[in-house]
N, C-alpha and C positions, 0 to 999 in steps of 0.2 A: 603445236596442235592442241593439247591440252590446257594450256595456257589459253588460247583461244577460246576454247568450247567452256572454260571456266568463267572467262569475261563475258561472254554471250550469251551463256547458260544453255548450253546445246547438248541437249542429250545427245552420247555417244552412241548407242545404239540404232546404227543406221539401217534403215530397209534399203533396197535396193534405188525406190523412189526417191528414197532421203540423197540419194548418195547423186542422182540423176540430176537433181533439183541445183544439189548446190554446185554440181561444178560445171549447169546451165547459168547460177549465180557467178560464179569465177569469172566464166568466158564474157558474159558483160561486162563485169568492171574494168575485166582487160580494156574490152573493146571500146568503152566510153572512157578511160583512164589518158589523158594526153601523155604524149613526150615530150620531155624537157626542151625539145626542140622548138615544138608547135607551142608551149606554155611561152617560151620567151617572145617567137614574135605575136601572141597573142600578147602582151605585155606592153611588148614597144609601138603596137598598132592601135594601144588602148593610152592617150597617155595621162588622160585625167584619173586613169585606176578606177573607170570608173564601172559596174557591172555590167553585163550586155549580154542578154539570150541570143542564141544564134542556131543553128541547125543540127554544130556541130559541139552543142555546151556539154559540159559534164555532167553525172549523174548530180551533183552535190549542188554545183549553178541550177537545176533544173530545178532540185528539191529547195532552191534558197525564192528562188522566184516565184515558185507556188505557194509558197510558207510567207512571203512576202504579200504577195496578195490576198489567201485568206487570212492573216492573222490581220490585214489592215480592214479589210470585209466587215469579220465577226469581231477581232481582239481577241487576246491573248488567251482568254477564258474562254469564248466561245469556239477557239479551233484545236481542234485533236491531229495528233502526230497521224494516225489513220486516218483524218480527213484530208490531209495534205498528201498522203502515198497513195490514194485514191484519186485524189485529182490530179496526179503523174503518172497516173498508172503502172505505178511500181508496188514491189514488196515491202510491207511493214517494214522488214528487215533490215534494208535499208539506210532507212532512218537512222536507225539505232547506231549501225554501221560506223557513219560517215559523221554523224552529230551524238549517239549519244542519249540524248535527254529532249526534250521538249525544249527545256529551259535553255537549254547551250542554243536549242534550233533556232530560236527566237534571240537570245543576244546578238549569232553572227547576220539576221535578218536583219537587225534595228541599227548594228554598227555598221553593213556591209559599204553602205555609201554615207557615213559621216563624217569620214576627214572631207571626201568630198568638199560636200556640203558646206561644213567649216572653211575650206582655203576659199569656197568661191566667194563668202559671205565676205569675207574678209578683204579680200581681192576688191569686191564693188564698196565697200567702207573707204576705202585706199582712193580711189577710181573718183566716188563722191568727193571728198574732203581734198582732195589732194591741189585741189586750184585756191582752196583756202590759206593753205600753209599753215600759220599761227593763227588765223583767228579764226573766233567762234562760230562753230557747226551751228547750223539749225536745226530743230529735232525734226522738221522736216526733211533736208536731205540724210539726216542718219534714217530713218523709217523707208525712207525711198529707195537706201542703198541694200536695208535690211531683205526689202520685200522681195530686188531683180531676183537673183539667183532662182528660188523657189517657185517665182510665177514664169519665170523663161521655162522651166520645167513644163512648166504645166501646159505653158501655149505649145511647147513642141512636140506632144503628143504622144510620146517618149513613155509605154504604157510601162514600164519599171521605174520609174520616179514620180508617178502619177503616183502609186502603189505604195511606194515609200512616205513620200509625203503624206498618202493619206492616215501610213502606221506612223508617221511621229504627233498624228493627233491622237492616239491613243495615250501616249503615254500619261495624260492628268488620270487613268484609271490602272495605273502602276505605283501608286505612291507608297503603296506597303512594302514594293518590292522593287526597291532601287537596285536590287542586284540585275535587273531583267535590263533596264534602260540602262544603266553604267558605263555599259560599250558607247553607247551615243552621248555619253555627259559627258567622259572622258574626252573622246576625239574632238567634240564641238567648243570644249572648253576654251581653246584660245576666240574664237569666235565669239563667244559671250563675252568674253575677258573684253575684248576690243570694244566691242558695241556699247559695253557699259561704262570703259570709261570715256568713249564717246558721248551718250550721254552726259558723264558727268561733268565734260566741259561745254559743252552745250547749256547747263543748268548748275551754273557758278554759286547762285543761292540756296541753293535746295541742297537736303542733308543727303547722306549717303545711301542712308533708308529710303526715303522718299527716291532716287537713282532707280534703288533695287525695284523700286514697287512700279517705275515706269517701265522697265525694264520686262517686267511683270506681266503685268497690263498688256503690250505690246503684244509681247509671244501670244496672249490667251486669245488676244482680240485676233490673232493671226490665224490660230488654230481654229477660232470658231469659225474665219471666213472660208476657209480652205475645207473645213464640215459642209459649208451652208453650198460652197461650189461642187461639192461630191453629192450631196441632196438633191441639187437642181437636176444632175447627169443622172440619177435613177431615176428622176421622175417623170425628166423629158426625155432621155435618150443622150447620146452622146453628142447631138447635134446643137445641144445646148452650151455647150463648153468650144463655143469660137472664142477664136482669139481677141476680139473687141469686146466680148462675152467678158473675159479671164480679166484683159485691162482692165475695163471698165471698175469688178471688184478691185481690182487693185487700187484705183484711183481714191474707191468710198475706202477701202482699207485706212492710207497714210489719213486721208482727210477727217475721220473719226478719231484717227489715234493723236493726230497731230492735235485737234481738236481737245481732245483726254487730258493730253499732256498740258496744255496750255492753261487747262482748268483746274490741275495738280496744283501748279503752276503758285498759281494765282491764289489759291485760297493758300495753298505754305506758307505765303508772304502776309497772307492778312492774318492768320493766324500768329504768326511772328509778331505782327505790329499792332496786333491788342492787348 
């Protein structure tokens, strides 16, 4: 108990109120707290691992998905541990509770769906390439296979990968603070691992630098379009983001990037041969 009130910083001197409040706080946690029963076949009914609000989520899925959504809203800076227990309508405390820090709240935010993320990427690289065998990729089906995963999200409607997607466009204003994105560098690493050296057999001439920098280029042009598709939905409404709507960017996506690429391309080679 002391131990407790030291890590919390709980003054010991309880009122009567004090005393009513928290073990109205207790009998919650209980009552939102699953059983190891109900956790597994929530588990075995999930089996992409992947997160999912439901009626009967916990307090901490509750706080991960609202934390999820304003931190992709405003970013990292613009959202407070108290705007987020406000739009759950929960105690500050909470927070504190179950996460700790701001910082911890936003790591397991930005990791919670990136192995995700990473197996699927990886999956449609596989999927794409795999009628090829040995020979050489086009940077077009690598960009094609790149894009499925992220826009089947999007066309499905699925408002917690809308949400997430739109916080991994955040992260180009984390760069002081790799410690925040980390969780999702770490888990997506095999995923970049693959696509790059996709790429780099794809583009046999071209140095390893020039690899990284299409590599590069891809991601940004990808972030900026999945901005430009969250833009259109504030400004029309959600009825803006139909499915031929979503193709459709996808389509200008590969065809600009592939476009890029080809243009890399081409000047490396002439630069080479002057």
């Amino acid at each position: 108990m002391f131990y407790f009130a030291q890590v919390c910083k709980i003054d010991l001197s309880f009122t009567e109120g004090d005393v009513a409040r928290f073990l109205a706080r207790a009998r919650h946690q209980r009552e939102t707290m699953p059983s190891s029963t109900t956790h597994a076949a929530s588990r075995r009914a999930t089996a992409d691992n992947e997160p999912r609000a439901t009626a009967r989520s916990t307090t901490p899925e509750r706080i991960l998905d609202t934390a999820e959504r304003l931190f992709a809203m405003h970013g990292y800076f613009g959202t407070s541990i108290r705007d987020i227990m406000q739009s759950c309508g929960m105690e500050l405390s909470l927070a504190r509770y179950h996460f700790g820090s701001k910082d911890a709240l936003f790591q397991q935010a930005i990791g919670r769906r990136a192995a995700v993320i990473s197996r699927q990427v990886i999956e449609s690289l596989e999927a794409e390439l795999a009628p090829l065998q040995d020979k050489r990729p086009g940077v077009e089906a690598i960009v094609t296979a790149l894009s499925a995963p992220a826009f089947a999200h999007l066309k499905s409607g699925d408002p917690g990968w809308r949400n997430y997607l739109r916080l991994l466009t955040q992260i180009g204003c984390l760069l002081e603070r790799p410690d925040l994105t980390a969780p999702f560098y770490d888990q997506y690493a095999p995923a970049a691992a693959r696509y790059r050296d996709a790429f780099a057999k794809a583009l046999p001439r071209v140095t390893r630098e020039t690899v990284e920098l299409v590599q590069h280029f891809v991601e940004s042009v990808f972030h900026l379009v999945l901005n430009e598709l969250y833009a259109q939905e504030a400004r029309s409404g959600a009825k803006a983001l139909t499915t031929a709507h979503i193709e459709r960017m996808r389509t200008y996506l590969i065809r600009f990037a592939v476009g890029g690429i080809e243009a890399m391309v081409s000047s490396a080679s002439a630069q080479r041969g002057s």
